[in-house]
C-alpha positions in Angstrom: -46.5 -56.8 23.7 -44.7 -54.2 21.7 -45.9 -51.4 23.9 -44.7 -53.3 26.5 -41.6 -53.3 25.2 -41.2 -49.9 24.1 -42.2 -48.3 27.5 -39.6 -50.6 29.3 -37.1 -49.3 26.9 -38.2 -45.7 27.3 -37.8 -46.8 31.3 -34.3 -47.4 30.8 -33.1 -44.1 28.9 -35.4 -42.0 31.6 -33.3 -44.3 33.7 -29.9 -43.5 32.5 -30.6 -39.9 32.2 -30.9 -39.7 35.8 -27.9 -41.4 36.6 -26.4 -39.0 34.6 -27.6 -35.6 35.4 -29.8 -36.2 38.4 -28.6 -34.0 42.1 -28.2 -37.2 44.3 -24.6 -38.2 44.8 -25.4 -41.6 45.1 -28.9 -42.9 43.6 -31.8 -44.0 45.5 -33.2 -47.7 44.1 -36.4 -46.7 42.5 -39.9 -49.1 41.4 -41.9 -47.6 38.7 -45.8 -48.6 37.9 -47.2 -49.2 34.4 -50.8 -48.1 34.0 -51.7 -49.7 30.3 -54.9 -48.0 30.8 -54.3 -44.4 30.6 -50.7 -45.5 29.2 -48.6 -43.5 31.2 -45.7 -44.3 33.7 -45.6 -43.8 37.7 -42.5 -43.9 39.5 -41.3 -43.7 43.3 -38.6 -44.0 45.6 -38.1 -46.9 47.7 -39.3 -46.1 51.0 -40.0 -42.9 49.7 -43.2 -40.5 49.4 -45.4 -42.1 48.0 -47.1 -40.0 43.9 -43.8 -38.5 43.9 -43.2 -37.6 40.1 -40.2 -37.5 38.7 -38.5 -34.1 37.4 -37.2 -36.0 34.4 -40.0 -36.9 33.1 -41.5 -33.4 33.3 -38.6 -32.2 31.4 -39.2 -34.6 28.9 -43.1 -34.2 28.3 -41.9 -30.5 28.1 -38.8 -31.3 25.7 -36.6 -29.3 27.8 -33.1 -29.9 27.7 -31.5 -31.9 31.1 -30.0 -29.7 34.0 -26.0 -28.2 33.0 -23.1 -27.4 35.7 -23.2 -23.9 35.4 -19.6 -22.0 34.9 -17.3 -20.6 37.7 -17.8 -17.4 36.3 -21.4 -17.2 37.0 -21.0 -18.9 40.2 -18.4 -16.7 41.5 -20.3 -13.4 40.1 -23.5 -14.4 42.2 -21.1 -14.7 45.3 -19.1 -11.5 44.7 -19.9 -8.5 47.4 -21.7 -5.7 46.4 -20.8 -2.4 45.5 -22.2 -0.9 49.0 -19.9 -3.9 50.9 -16.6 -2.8 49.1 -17.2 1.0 50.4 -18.0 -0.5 53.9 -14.5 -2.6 53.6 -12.9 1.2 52.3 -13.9 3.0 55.0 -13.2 0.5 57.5 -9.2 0.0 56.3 -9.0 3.8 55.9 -10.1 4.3 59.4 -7.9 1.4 61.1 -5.4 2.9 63.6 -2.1 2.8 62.5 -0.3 1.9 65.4 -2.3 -1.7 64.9 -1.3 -1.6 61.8 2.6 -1.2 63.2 1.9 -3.7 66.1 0.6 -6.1 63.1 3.8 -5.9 60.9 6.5 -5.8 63.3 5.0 -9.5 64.3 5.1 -11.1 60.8 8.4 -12.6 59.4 11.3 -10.5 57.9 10.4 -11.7 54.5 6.3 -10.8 54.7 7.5 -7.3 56.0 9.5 -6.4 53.0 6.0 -7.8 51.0 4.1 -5.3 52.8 6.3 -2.3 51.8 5.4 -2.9 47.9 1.9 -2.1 48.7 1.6 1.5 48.8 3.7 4.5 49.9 1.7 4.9 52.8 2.2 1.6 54.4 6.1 1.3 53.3 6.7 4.8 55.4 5.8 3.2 58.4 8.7 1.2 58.3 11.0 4.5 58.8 9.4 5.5 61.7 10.1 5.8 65.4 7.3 4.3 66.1 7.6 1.0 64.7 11.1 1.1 65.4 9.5 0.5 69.1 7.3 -1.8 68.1 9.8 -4.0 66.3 12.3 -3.8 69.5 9.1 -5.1 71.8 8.0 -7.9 69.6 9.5 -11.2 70.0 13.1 -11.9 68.3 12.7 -14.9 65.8 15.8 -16.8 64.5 19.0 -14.9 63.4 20.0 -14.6 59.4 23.2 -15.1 58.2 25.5 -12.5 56.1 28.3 -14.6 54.3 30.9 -13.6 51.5 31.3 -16.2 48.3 34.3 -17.1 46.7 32.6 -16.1 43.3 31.2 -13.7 41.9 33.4 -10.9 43.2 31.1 -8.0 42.0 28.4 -9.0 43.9 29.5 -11.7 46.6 27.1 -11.2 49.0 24.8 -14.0 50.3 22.0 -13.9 53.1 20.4 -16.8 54.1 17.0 -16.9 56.2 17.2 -20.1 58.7 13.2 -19.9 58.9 12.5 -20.0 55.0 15.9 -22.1 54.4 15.9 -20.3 51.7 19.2 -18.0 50.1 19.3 -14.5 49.3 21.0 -12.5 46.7 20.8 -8.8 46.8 21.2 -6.9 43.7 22.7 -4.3 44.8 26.2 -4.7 46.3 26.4 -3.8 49.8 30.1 -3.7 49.9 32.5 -0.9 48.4 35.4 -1.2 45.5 37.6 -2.9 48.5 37.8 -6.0 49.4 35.5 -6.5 52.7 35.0 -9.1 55.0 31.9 -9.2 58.0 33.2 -9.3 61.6 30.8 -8.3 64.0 27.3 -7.8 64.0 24.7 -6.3 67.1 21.2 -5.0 66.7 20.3 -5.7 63.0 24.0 -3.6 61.7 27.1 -5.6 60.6 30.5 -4.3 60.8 32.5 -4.8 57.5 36.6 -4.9 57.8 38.6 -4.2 54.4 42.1 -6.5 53.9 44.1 -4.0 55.5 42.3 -4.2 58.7 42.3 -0.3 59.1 38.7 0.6 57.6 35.3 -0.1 58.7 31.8 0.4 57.1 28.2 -0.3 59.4 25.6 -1.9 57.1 22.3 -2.9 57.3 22.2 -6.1 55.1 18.1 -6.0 54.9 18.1 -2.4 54.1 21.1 -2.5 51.8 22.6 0.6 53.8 26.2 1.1 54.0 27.9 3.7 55.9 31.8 4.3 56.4 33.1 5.4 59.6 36.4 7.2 60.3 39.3 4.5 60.1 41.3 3.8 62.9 44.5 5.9 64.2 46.6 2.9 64.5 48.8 3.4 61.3 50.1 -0.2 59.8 48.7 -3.2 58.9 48.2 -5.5 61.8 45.7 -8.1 62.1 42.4 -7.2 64.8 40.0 -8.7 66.6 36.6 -7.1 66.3 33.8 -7.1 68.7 30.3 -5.2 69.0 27.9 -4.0 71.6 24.7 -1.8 72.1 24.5 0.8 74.2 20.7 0.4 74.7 18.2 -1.6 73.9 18.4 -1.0 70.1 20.9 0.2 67.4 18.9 3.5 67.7 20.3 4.8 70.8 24.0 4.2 69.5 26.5 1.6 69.4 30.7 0.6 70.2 32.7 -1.1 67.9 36.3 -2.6 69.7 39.2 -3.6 67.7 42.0 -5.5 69.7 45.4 -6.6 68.3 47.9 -9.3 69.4 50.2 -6.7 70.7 47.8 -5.4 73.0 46.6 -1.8 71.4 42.8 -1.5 71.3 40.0 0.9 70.2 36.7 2.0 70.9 34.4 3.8 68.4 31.4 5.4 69.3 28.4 6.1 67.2 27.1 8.6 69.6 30.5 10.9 69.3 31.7 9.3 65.6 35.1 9.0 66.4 37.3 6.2 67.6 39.3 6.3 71.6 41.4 4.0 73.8 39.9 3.9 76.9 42.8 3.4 78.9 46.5 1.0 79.4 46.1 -2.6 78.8 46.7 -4.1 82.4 50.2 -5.1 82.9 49.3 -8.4 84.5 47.8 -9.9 81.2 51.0 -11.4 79.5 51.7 -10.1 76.0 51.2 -10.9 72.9 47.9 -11.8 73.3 48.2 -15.2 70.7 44.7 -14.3 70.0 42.6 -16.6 68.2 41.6 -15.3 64.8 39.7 -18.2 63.7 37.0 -17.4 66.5 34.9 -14.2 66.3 34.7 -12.8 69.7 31.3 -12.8 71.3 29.4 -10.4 73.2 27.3 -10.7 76.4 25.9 -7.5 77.6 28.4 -4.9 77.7 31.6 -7.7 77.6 33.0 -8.9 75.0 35.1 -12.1 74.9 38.1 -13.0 72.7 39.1 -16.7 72.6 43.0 -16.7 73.3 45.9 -19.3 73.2 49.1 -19.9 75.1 47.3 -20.2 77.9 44.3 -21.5 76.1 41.4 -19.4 77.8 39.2 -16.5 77.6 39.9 -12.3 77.8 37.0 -10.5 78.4 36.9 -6.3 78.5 33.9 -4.7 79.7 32.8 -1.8 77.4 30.9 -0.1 79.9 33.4 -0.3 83.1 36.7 -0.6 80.4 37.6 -3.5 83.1 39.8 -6.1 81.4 40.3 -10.2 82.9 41.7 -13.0 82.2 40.4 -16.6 82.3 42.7 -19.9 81.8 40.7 -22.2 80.6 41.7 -26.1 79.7 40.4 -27.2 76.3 39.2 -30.5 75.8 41.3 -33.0 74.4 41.7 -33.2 70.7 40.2 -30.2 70.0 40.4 -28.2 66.7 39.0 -25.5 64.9 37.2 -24.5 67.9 35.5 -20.7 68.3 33.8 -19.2 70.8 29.8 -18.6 70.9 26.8 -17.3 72.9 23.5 -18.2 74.7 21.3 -16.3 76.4 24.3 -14.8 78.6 26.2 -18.0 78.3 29.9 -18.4 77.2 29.7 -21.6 74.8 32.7 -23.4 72.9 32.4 -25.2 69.4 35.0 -26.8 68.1 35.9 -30.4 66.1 37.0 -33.7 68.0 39.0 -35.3 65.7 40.8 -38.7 67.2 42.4 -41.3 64.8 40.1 -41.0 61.8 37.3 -40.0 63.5 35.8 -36.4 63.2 32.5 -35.0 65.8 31.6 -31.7 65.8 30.6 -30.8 69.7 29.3 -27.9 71.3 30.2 -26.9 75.2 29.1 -24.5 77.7 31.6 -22.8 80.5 30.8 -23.5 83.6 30.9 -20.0 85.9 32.3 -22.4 89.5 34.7 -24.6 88.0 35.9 -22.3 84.8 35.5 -25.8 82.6 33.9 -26.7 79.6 31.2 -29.1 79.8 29.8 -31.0 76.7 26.3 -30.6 76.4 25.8 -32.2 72.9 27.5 -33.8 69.5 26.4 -33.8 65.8 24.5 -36.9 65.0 27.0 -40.2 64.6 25.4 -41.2 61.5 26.6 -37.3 60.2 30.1 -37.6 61.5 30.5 -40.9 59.1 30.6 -38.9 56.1 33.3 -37.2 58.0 35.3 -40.4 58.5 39.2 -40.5 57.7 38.8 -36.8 55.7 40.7 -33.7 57.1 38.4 -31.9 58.0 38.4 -27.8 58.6 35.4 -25.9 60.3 34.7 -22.4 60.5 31.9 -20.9 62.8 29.6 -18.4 60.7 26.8 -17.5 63.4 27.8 -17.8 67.1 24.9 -16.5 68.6 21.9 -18.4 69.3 22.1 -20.6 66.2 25.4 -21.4 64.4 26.0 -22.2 61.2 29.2 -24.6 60.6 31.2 -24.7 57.3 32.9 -28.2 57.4 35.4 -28.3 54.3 37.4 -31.1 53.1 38.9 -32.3 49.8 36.0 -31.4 47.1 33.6 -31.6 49.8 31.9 -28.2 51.5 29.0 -29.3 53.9 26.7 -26.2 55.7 24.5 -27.1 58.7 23.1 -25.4 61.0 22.8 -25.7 64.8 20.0 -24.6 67.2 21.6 -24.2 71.1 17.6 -23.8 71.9 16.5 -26.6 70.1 19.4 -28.6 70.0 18.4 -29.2 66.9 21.3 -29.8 63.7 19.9 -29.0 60.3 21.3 -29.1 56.6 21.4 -26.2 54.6 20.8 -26.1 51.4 23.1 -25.6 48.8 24.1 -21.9 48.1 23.6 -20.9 44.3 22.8 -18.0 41.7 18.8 -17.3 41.2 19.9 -17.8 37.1 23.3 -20.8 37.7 23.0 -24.0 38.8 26.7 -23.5 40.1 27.4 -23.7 43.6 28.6 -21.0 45.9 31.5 -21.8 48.2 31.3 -19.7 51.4 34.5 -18.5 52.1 33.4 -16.3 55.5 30.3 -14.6 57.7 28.4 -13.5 60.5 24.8 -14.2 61.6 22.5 -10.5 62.6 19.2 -10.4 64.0 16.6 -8.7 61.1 16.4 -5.9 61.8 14.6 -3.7 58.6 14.6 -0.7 61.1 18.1 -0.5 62.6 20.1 2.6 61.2 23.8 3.0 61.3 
């Protein structure tokens, strides 16, 4: 009986040990047969095959120790490629074409570009060329950035933010001069910079961190402008026009081509004068025209760069309007502007209508938005108005960004703008949204 007993008990460690270290996930039932003749142990699976011996208790009559979980290390050393598969990889990479290499990059987002250029001079080149300039023009356009000025931090105000990320960017290098600047305009990637006195402007590429001056306008005086831009190709490398109109009806034209500003011809005497143009709303540009928002008669003045044809729309504006500026579509003239009756704020968005010359709503921020919004004085200022707007909505100690998506029709929060090293919050005091544009020169 006490052999009995001590080969049932040795059952039950050989037992346990396989529990513990055997391969099977989840463990088969097993029988085992006692031969107390020869004094030695069978065992088999249950519905098994049948003399199958057990690898434990080979490792036992052997006093070898029980399987291990080999390191990672080892593992990952066995899986490694071989020496004659890394020069394979080499000489595959330095035979790739580079125009795939071009058509590659100028498809990944704005942020993975500006990855690729830390990985050798080579590759970070490419980004300079002609070439990919093309490239980048033919692939499709993704969603605009936005260029904005802080009240803080005055030697180094400047704040991007990427809509796709959601994330904020702070350059560390100042793109702006000693004076005072402000963004205006933007077309192809560039965005014109205005200093307080309204007489000097400076073309920067905000991805780049490129800033170029160019000659200041011969209008001598302070007087405040309205600033519009437009291509004249397909791309900022085949030149550009800035336009500069003022109230009392004096404009300007520069060309990049020619470097030098010109006045294209007389204002038309049938336009009334002053102008009473609105300031708040940063003209937009559709094709060749761009298109001030005016008041007294509340409408729309349009001058065609190309043709230097001015006209003059009277528009009605919806009723209790405020705060509203002017924005574009694919081609199409669009409105956005506050509703703000009794103590009731909305922020809608409309699109002119070409037959009737009236603005019809198309949509409204979410209600459960506008209740925040409720019996506050509210102020908005338009920082993007092309494609997707971003909307500063101010009141007392309260500064709300969202975005808008005239696609999409889709409103968004943005997140709060602050340092990479504070926890303080950046108030935006102005901006402009630009398409990234890494190779767009000035």
């Amino acid at each position: 009986m006490g052999e009995v007993a001590a080969l049932r008990q040795l059952v039950g460690q050989v037992q346990e040990l396989w529990d513990l270290y055997g391969a099977n996930a989840h463990p088969i039932p097993r029988w085992y047969l006692l031969d107390f003749e020869h004094g030695s142990i069978k065992d088999d699976y249950c519905g098994g095959r049948p003399g199958y011996n057990s690898e434990l208790l080979k490792i036992m009559e052997t006093n070898q120790s029980p399987p291990r979980k080999r390191p990672r290390r080892d593992r990952n050393r066995e899986k490694a490629p071989s020496n004659k598969t890394e020069v394979m990889q080499q000489e595959i990479w330095r035979d790739f074409p580079e125009d795939l290499f071009e058509t590659v990059i100028a498809r990944l987002p704005v942020a993975a570009i500006f990855r690729f250029r830390t990985v050798c001079r080579k590759w970070s080149s490419l980004l300079g060329s002609d070439s990919f300039s093309h490239q980048y023009s033919e692939a499709p356009r993704g969603l605009p950035w936005f260029y904005t000025i802080t009240h803080e931090n005055a030697n180094n105000n400047v704040a991007m933010y990427d809509p796709s990320l959601k994330k904020w960017h702070h350059p560390s290098v100042p793109l702006t001069p000693t004076k005072i600047v402000i963004p205006v305009a933007s077309v192809g990637g560039l965005v014109c910079l205005l200093d307080l006195s309204h007489r000097n402007f400076y073309i920067c590429n905000p991805l780049m961190q490129s800033l170029k001056e160019i000659p200041p306008r011969s209008v001598q005086g302070w007087s405040r402008v309205a600033v519009g831009m437009v291509l004249n190709g397909r791309s900022s490398s085949d030149g550009y026009k800035v336009m500069w109109l003022g109230n009392d009806g004096t404009y300007e034209v520069y060309d990049s081509t020619k470097n030098m500003w010109s006045c294209p011809g007389s204002f038309p005497p049938g336009i009334k004068l002053p102008l009473a143009l609105n300031f708040r709303s940063q003209p937009v540009a559709v094709g060749s025209t761009v298109y001030f928002m005016c008041a007294e008669p509340d409408g729309v003045l349009s001058y065609d760069v190309s043709t230097g044809i001015w006209r003059q729309f009277a528009i009605p504006l919806p009723l209790h309007l405020t705060d509203h500026t002017l924005a574009e579509f694919q081609g199409r003239v669009m409105l956005v502007g506050l509703l703000c009756k009794n103590a009731a704020t909305c922020v809608c968005i409309w699109e002119l209508q070409k037959m009737t010359l009236l603005w019809k709503e198309v949509d409204r921020m979410p209600n459960i938005w506008c209740l925040e919004f409720y019996g506050k004085h509210m102020k908005m200022t338009c920082l993007g108005n092309s494609g997707l707007l971003m909307l500063s909505l101010k009141a007392k100690r309260m500064n709300r960004l969202v975005t808008y998506n005239l696609f999409k029709r889709e409103w968004q929060k943005v997140p709060d703008c602050m340092l990479p090293c504070s926890r303080k919050k950046q108030w935006i005091a102005c901006g402009t949204a630009f398409d990234p544009v890494p190779c767009a020169l000035a």
